[in-house]
C-alpha positions in Angstrom: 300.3 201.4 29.2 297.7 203.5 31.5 295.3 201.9 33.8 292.1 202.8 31.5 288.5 203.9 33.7 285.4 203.9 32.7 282.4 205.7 35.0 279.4 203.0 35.4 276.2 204.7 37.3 278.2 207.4 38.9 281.2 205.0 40.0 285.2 204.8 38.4 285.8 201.5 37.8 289.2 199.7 36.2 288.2 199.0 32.9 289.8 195.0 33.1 286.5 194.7 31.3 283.9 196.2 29.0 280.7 198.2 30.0 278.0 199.0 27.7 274.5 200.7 28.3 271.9 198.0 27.4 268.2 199.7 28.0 269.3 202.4 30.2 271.2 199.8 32.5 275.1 199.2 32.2 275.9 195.4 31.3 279.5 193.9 31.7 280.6 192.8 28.2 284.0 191.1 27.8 286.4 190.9 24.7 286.2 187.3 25.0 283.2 184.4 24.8 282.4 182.8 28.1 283.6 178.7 28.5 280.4 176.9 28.7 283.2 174.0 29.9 281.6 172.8 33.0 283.4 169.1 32.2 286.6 167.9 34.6 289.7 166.3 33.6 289.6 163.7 37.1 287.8 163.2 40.2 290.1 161.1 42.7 289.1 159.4 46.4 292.2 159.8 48.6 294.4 160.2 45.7 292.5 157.4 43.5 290.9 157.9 40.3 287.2 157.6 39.9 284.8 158.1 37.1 282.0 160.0 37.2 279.3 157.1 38.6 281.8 154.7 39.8 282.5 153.6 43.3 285.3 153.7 46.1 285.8 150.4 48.4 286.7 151.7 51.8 288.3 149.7 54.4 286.0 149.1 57.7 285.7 151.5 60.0 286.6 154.5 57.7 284.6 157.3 58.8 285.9 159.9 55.9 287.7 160.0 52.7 288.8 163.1 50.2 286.8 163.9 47.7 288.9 165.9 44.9 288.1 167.2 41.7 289.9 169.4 38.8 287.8 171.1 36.4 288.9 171.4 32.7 288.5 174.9 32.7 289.9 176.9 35.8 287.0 179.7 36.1 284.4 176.8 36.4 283.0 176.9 40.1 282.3 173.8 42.0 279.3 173.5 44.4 277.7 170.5 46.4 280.0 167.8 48.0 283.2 170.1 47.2 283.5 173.4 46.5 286.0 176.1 45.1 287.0 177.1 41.8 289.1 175.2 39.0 289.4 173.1 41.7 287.8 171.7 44.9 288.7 168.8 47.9 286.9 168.0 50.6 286.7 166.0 53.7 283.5 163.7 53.2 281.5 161.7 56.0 281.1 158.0 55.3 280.1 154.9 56.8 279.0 151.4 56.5 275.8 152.2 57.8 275.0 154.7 54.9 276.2 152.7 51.8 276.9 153.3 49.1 277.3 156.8 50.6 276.4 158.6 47.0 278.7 162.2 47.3 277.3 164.5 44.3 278.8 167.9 43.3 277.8 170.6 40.1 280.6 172.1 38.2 279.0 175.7 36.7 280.9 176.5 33.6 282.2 179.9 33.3 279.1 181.4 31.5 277.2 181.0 34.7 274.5 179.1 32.3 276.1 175.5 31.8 276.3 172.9 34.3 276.8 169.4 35.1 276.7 167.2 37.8 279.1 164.2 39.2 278.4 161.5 41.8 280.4 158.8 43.2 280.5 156.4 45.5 281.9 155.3 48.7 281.3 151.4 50.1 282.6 151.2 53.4 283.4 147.5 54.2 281.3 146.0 57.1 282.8 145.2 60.3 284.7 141.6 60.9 282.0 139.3 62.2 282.9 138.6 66.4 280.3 135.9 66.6 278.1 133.3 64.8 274.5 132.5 65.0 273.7 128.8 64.4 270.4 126.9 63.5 269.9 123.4 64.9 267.0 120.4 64.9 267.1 117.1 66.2 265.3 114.1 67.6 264.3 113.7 71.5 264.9 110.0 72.7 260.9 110.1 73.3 260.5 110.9 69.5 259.7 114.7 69.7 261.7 117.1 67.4 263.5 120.2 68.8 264.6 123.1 66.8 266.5 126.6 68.2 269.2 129.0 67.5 272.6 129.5 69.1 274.5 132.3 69.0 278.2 131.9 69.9 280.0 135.2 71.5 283.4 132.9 71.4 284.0 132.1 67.7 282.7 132.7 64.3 283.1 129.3 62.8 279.6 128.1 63.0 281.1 124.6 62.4 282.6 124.8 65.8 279.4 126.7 67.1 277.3 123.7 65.5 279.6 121.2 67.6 279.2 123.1 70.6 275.8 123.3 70.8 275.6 119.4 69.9 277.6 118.5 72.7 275.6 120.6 75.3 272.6 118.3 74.2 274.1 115.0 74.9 275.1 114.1 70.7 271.3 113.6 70.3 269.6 111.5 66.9 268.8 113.3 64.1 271.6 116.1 64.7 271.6 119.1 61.9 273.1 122.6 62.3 274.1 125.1 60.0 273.9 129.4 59.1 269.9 128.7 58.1 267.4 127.1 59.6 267.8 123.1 58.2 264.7 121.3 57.8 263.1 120.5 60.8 264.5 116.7 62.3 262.1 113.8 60.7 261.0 111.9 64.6 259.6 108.9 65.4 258.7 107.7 69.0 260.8 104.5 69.8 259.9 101.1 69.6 257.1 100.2 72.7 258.0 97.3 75.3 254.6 96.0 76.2 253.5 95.9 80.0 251.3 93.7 80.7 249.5 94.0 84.5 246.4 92.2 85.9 243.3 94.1 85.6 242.1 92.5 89.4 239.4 90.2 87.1 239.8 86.6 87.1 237.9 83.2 86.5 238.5 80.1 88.1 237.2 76.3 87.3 238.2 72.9 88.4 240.2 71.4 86.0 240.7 67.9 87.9 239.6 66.2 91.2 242.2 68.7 93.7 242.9 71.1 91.1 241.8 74.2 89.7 242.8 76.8 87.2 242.4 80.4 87.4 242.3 82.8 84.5 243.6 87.0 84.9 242.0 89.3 82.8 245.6 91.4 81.7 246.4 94.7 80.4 248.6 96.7 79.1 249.4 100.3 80.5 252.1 100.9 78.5 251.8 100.3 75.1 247.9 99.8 75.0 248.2 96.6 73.2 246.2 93.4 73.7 247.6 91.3 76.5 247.0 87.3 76.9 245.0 86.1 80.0 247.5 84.7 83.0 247.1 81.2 83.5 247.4 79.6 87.6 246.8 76.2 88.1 247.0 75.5 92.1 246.2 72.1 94.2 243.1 72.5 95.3 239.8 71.3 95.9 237.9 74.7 95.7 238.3 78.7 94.2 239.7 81.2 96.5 237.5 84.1 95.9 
C-alpha cells in the first residue's frame, strides 16, 4: 500500500498518524487510546530484584551499583535516577557515608498525563573497625579514683585493649574497663598508721629522793589522732630544763 500524506500548516508529513484541525490549530489524533500504564514489571540492583520501597545491602567500600528498571508498557519514559524508554539502567553513586542512599526515578505513561514514582535503597556496610576505644576507672593506692579512655590502634578486642591498659597502670584496686564508660571506681583512702612525735613540751617532777619523771606532750602528724604523753623516769636529783 502507498505511503499516505497529509499537509499540516503548509508542511507534507507521513501520515503514521492522524491530524485534525481543532480551533484553527492542527492536533495529532491517533487511531488508538494512549497507555496511562506508567507501572513496571521489576526494578533490580546489580541484577537483584527490589521492590518499589525496599532496600539493597552493599558490601563496604562500594562506591556504585546499577540501578535497572523495565516498564510494563514500552512507550513509558523514565526520568530521575535512570532514564530511557521501556527501559532504563544506570550507574548510581553510593556510599556509607550517605545511607540509606534513597535513588528515586518517575515512569510517565504513554499519555504524557500519568505518572508514578519509585525509590529504593542502597545501605552500604561500614568499614571493618581497625581499632577499639576503651573506658576504664580504678582506685589509686592513696584512695583517689581515676577514670580515662584508651584507644588501641593495635587490636579491636577491647578485652585485650582493657588488659593492656590495666597492665600499663601496675594491676591497680578497683579495676573496670569496657566499650562505655563503667561507673566510676568506689575509693577509700587506706587505713592510717599513727605517728606519734614530741611536740618539744614536757613536765617534769620528782617522783622519789634521786629520781624524777618527765612527761612529753605528743602528737601526731600523720593521722591527726590523739597521742599518749611519753613517760622518762631518769636518776636524778633535779629537772634538766
Amino acid at each position: 500500500m502507498s505511503a499516505v500524506y497529509v499537509k499540516v500548516d503548509g508542511t507534507w508529513k507521513l501520515a503514521t498518524e492522524g491530524y485534525t484541525k481543532v480551533n484553527g490549530t492542527w492536533r495529532t489524533f491517533y487511531p488508538y487510546p494512549l497507555s496511562a500504564d506508567a507501572t513496571v514489571t521489576s526494578i533490580t540492583i546489580n541484577g537483584t530484584s527490589v521492590a518499589n520501597g525496599g532496600t539493597y545491602s552493599a558490601a563496604s567500600g562500594t562506591t556504585s551499583v546499577t540501578l535497572a528498571a523495565t516498564a510494563s508498557n514500552s512507550s513509558a519514559v523514565f526520568s530521575g535516577a535512570i532514564s530511557g524508554t521501556g527501559s532504563a539502567s544506570a550507574s548510581v553513586s553510593v556510599s556509607n557515608g550517605t545511607n540509606p542512599n534513597a535513588k528515586t526515578f518517575t515512569v510517565t505513561a504513554e499519555d504524557g498525563v500519568t505518572t508514578a514514582t519509585y525509590t529504593v535503597y542502597i545501605d552500604v556496610a561500614a568499614p571493618a573497625p581497625t581499632s577499639v576505644t576503651v573506658y576504664y576507672t580504678f582506685c589509686t593506692p592513696q584512695g583517689n579514683t581515676v577514670t580515662g579512655s584508651y584507644t588501641d590502634t593495635t587490636t579491636t578486642s577491647a578485652s585485650t585493649a582493657c588488659a593492656s591498659r590495666q597492665a600499663s597502670h601496675g594491676y591497680p584496686s578497683n579495676w573496670a574497663c569496657g566499650t562505655t564508660p563503667p561507673p566510676n571506681a568506689s575509693c577509700s583512702p587506706p587505713p592510717c598508721s599513727p605517728c606519734c612525735q614530741d611536740t618539744g613540751d614536757f613536765t617534769c617532777v620528782n617522783v622519789s629522793v634521786g629520781r624524777v619523771k618527765y612527761t612529753y606532750t605528743q602528737y601526731d602528724p600523720c593521722c591527726g589522732t590523739s597521742c599518749p604523753s611519753r613517760i622518762v623516769y631518769v636518776d636524778s636529783y633535779n629537772c634538766m630544763a
